[in-house]
KOLPAMI-681976 format. One record per residue: residue in three letters; x, y, z of N, C-alpha, C in turn. Coordinates in steps of 0.2 Angstrom, whole numbers. Each point is the difference from the previous one (the first is absolute). Layout:
REM residues N
  type   n.c1   n.c2   n.c3  ca.c1  ca.c2  ca.c3   c.c1   c.c2   c.c3
   Ala      X      Y      Z      X      Y      Z      X      Y      Z
...
REM end
This chain:
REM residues 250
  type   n.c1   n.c2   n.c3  ca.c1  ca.c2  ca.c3   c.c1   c.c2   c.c3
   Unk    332   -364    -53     -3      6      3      2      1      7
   Unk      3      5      0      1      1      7     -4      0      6
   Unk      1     -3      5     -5     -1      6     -3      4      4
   Unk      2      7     -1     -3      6      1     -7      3     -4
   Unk      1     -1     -6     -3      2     -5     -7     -7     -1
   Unk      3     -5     -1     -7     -6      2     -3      3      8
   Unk      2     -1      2     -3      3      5     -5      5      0
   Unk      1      6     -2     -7      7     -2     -3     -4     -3
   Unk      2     -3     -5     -6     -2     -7     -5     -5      4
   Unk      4     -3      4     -7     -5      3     -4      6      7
   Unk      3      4      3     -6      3      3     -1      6     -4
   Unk      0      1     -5     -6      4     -5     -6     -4     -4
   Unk      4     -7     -2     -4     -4     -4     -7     -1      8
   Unk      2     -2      4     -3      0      6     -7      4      1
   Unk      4      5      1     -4      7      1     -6      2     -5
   Unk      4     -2     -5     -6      2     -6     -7     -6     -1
   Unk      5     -6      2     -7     -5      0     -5      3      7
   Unk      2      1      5     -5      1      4     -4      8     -1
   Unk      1      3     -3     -1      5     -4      1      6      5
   Unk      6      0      4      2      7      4      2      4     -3
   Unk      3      0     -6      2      6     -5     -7      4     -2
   Unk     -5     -6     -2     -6      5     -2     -5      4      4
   Unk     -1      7     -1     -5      5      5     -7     -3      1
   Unk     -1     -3      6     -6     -2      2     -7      3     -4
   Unk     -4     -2     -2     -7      3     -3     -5      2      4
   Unk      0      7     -1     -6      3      7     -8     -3     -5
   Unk     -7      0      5     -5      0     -2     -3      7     -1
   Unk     -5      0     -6     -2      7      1     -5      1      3
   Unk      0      3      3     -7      4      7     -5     -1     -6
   Unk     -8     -1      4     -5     -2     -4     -2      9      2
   Unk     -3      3     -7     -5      5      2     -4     -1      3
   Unk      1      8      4     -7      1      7     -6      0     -4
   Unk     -4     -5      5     -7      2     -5     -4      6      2
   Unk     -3      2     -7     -2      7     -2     -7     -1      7
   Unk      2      7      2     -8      1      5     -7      0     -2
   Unk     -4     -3      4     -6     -1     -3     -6      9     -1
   Unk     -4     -1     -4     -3      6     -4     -6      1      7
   Unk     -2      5      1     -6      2      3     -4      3     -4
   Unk     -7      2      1     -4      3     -6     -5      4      8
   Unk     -1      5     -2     -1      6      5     -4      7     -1
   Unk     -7      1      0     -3      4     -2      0      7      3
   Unk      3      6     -1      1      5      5     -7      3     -4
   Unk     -4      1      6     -6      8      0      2      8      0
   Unk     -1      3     -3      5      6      0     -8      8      2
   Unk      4      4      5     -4      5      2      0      6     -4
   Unk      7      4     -1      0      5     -4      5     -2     -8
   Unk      4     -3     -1      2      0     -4     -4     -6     -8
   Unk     -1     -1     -5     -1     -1     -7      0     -6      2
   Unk     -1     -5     -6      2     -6     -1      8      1     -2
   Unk     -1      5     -7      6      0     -6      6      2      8
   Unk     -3      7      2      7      2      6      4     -8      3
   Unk     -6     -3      5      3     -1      4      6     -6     -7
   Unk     -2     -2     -4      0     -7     -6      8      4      0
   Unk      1      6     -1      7      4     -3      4     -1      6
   Unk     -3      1      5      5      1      6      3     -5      3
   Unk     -4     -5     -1      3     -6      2      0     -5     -6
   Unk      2     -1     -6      3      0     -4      8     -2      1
   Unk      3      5      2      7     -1      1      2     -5      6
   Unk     -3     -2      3      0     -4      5     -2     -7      0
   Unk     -2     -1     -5     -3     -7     -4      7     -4     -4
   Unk      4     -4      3      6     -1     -3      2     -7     -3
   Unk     -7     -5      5      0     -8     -5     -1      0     -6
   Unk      4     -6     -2     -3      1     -8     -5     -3     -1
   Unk     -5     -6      6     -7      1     -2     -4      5      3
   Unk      2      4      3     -3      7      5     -4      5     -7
   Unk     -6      4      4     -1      5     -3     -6      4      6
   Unk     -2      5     -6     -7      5      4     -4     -1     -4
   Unk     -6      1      2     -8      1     -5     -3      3      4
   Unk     -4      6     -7     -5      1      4     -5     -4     -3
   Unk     -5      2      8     -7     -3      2     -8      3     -4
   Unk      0     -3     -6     -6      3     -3     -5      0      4
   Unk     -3      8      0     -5      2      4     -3      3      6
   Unk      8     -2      5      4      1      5      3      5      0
   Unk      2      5      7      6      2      2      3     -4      3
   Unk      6     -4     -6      3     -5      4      7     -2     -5
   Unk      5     -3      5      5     -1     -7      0    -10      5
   Unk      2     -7     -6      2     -3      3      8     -1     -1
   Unk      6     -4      3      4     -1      1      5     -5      0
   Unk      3     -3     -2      2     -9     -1      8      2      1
   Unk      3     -3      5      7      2      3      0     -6      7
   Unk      8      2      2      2     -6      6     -5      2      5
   Unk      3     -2      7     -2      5      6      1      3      2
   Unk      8      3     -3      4      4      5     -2      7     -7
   Unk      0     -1     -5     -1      5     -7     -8      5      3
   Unk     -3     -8      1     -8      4      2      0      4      6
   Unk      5     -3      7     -2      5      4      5      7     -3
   Unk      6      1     -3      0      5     -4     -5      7     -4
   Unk     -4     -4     -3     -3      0     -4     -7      5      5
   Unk     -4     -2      6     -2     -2      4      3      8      4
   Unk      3      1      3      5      4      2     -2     11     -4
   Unk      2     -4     -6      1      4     -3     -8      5     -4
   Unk     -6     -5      2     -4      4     -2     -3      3      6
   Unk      2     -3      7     -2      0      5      2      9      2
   Unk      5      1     -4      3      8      2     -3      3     -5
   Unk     -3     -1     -8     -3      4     -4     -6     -1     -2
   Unk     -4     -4      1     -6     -1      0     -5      2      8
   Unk      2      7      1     -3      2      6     -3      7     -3
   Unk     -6      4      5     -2      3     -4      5      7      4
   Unk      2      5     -4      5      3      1     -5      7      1
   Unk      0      6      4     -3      4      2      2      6      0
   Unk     -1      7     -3      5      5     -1     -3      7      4
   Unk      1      4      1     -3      5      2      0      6     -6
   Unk     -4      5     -1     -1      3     -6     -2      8      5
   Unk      4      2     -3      1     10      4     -2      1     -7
   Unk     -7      4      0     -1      4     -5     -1      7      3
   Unk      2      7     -6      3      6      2     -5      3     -5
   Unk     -4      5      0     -4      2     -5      4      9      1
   Unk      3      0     -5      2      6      0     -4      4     -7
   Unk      1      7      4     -4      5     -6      4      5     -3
   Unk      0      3     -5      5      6     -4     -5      7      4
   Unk      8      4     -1     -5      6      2      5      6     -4
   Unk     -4      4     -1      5      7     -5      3      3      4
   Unk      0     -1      8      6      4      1      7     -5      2
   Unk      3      2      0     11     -3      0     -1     -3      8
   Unk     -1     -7      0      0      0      7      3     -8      1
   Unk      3     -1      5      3     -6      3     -1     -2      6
   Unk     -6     -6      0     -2     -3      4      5     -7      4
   Unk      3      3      8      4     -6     -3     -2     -8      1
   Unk     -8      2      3     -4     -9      0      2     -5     -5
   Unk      0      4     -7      1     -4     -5      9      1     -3
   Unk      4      1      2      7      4      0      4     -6     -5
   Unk     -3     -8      3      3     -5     -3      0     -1     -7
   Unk     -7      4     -1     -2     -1     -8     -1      6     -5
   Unk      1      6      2      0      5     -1      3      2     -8
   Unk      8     -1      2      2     -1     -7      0     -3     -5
   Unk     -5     -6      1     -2     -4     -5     -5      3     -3
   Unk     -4      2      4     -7      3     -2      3      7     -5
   Unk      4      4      2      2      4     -4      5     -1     -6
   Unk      1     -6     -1      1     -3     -6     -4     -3     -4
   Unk     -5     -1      3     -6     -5     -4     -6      6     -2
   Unk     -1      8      4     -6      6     -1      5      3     -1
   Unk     -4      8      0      2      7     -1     -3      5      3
   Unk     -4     -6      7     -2      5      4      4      6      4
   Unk     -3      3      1      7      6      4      0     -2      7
   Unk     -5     -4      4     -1     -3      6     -5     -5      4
   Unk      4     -3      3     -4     -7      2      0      0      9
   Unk     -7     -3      2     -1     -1      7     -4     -8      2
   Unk      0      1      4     -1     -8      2     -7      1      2
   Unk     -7     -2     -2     -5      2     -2     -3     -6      6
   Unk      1     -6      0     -2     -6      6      4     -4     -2
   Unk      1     -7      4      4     -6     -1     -4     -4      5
   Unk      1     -8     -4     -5     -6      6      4     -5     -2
   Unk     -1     -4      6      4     -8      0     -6     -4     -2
   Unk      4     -7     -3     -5     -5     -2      7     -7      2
   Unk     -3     -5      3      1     -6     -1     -1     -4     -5
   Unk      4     -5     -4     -4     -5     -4      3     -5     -2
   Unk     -1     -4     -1      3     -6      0      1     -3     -9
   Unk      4     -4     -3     -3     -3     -8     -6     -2     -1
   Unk     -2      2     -6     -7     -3     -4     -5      2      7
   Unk     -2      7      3     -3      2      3     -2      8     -2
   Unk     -3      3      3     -4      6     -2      1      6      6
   Unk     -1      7     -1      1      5      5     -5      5     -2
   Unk     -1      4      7     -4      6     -3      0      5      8
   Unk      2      6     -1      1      5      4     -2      4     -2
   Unk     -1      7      6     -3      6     -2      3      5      3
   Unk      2      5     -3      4      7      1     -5      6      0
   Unk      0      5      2     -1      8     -1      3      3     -1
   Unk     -1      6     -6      3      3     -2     -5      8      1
   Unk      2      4      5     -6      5      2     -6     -4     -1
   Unk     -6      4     -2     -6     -4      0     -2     -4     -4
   Unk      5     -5     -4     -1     -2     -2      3     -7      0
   Unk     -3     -6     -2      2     -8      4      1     -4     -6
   Unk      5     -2     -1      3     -5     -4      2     -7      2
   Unk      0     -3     -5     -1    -10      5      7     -3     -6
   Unk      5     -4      1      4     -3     -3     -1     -7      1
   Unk      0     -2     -5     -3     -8     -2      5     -3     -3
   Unk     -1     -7     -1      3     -4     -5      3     -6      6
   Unk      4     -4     -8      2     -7      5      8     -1     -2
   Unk      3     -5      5      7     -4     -2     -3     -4     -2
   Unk      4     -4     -6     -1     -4     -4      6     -6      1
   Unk      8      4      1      6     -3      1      5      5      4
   Unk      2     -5      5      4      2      5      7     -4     -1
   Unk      6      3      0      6     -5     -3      5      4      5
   Unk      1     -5      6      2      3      3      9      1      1
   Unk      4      0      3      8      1      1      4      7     -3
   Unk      6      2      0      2      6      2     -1      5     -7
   Unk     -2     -3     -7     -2      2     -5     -8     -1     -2
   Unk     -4     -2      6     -8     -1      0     -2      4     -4
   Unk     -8      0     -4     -4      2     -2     -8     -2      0
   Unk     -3      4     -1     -7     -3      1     -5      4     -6
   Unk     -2     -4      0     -7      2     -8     -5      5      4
   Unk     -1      7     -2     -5      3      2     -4      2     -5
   Unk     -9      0      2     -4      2     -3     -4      7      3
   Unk     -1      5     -1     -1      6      7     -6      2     -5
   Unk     -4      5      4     -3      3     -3     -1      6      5
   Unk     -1      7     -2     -3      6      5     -6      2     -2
   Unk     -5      0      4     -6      5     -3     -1      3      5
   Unk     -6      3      0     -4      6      4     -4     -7      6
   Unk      0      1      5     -2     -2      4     -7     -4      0
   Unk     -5      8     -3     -6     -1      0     -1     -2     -7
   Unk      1     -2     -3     -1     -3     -5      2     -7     -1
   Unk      4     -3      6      1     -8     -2     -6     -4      2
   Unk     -3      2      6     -4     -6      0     -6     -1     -4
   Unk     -4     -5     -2     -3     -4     -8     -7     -2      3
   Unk     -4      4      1     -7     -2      5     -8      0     -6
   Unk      2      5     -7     -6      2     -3      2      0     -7
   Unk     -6     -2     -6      3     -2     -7      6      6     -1
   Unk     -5      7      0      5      6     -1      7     -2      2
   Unk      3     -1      7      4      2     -1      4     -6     -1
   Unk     -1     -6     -2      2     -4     -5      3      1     -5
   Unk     -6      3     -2      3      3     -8      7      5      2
   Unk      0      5      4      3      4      3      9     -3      1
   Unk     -1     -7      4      3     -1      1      6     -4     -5
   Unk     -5     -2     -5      4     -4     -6      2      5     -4
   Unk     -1      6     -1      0      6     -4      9      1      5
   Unk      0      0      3      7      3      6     -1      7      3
   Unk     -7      2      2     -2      6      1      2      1      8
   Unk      5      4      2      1      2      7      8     -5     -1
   Unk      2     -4     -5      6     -3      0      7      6     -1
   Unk      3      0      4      7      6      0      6     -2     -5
   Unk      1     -9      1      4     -4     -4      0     -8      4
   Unk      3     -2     -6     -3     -7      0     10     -4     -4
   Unk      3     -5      2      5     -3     -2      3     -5      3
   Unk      3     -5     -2      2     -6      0     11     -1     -2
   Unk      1      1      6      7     -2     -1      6     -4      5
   Unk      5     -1     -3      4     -6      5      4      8      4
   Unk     -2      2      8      5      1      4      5     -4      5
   Unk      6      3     -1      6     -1      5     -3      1      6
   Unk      4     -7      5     -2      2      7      6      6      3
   Unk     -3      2      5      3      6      5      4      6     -4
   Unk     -4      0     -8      1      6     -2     -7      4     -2
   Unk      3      9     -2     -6      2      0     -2      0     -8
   Unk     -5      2      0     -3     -2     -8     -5      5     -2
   Unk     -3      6     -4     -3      4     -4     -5     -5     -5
   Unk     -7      0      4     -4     -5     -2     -3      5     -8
   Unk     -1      3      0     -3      7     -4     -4      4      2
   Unk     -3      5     -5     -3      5      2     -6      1     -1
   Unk     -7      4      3     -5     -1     -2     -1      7     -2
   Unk     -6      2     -1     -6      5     -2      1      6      4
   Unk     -1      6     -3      3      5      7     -5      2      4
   Unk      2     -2      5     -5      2      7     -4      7      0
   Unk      4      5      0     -3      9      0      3      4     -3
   Unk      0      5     -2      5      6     -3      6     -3     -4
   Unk     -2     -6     -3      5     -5     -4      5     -2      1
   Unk     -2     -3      8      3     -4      3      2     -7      0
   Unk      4     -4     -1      1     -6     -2      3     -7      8
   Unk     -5     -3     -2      3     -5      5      2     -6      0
   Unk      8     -2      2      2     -6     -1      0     -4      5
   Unk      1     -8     -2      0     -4      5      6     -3      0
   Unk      5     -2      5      4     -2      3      0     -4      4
   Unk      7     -6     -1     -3     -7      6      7     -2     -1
   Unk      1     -3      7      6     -4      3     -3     -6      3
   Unk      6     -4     -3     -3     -8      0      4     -3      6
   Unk     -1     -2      6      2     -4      4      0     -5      4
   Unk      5     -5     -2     -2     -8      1      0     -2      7
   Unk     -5     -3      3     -1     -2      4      0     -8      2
   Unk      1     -1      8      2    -10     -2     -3     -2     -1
   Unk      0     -7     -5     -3     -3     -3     -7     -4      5
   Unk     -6     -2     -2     -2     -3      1     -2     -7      1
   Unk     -2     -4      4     -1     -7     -3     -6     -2      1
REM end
């Protein structure tokens, strides 16, 4: 054998016994251990047990994590890291406030003769999409503040005559497509307050009631609540409300 070629073969044979031809063995990285769970009982002021359980739901991400609610309670608990929790924490802090709206009610009246009032101008052609009056004027309007799951009551005059608009928020759902749950009612002034059996009876009959309704409006639009009883010479009066959100509460 040529003395060039012995030669390679002993520094290969070499090489291979100290194992420099073969790629060193990396260790594998030990997994990071999993974060420890916290368990965390949030009190909640305006929202549900179920709401708040839904809303922070998606931000419940461990596989031992969750939410429950609190039998008996307004309350949700909550089992996550502590960076999930203050998440978690965060985010009811922005929607579990109580949210406040402002309520423009417009009590407009039909009249026989062809008229355009431009008080109500904004609502005008809804009105005459919705009647068949020949014309409408703006008869009183009053503001109300109120807040969710709270109650309202204002009085208006219409000539001699005194009307009170009542009722409650139940839900306030606020952001650029808000809504809120109204319960309204209009009656005759003199006839709401409840002092004597009669007018109990009186008042459980809906006697001096104009209308009475229950529905979800849009914030910072206007809305044709309905119509009541005709006032005089078969006059008809409707109520009208614009819902405005105002900053939250805490």
């Amino acid at each position: 054998m040529p003395s060039l070629l012995r030669h390679l073969l002993l520094v290969s044979t070499a090489c291979g016994s100290l194992g420099l031809l073969a790629p060193p063995a990396r260790a594998q990285k030990p997994a990071p251990p999993e974060a420890p769970l916290e368990v965390r009982t949030f009190l909640l002021s305006t929202l549900s047990s179920s709401d708040a359980a839904r809303m922070v739901a998606p931000y419940v991400q461990s596989p031992m994590g969750g939410v429950f609610d609190v039998p008996g309670a307004r309350a949700i608990t909550v089992r996550e890291t502590r960076a999930l929790m203050a998440t978690i924490d965060s985010v009811l802090r922005i929607f579990d406030r109580q949210h406040s709206v402002r309520l423009h009610f417009q009590l407009v009246e039909t009249s026989d003769a062809t008229l355009r009032d431009p008080a109500i101008a904004s609502v005008e052609t809804v009105l005459r999409e919705l009647f068949k009056f020949p014309g409408y004027r703006l008869a009183g309007q009053t503001t109300s503040m109120v807040g969710s799951g709270e109650s309202f009551s204002t009085a208006l005059s219409v000539g001699p005559r005194r009307f009170r608009i009542s009722g409650s928020v139940s839900r306030v759902t606020p952001g650029t497509a808000g809504s809120l749950r109204l319960s309204v009612e209009l009656a005759e002034a003199d006839s709401v307050p409840v002092v004597s059996g009669a007018e109990v009876a009186r008042s459980m009959l809906g006697e001096g009631r104009v209308l009475s309704t229950g529905l979800t409006v849009p914030l910072d639009q206007t809305i044709v609540l309905g119509s009541g009883t005709p006032v005089s010479n078969g006059r008809v009066l409707i109520l009208v409300v614009r819902a405005e959100s105002e900053p939250p509460r805490r």
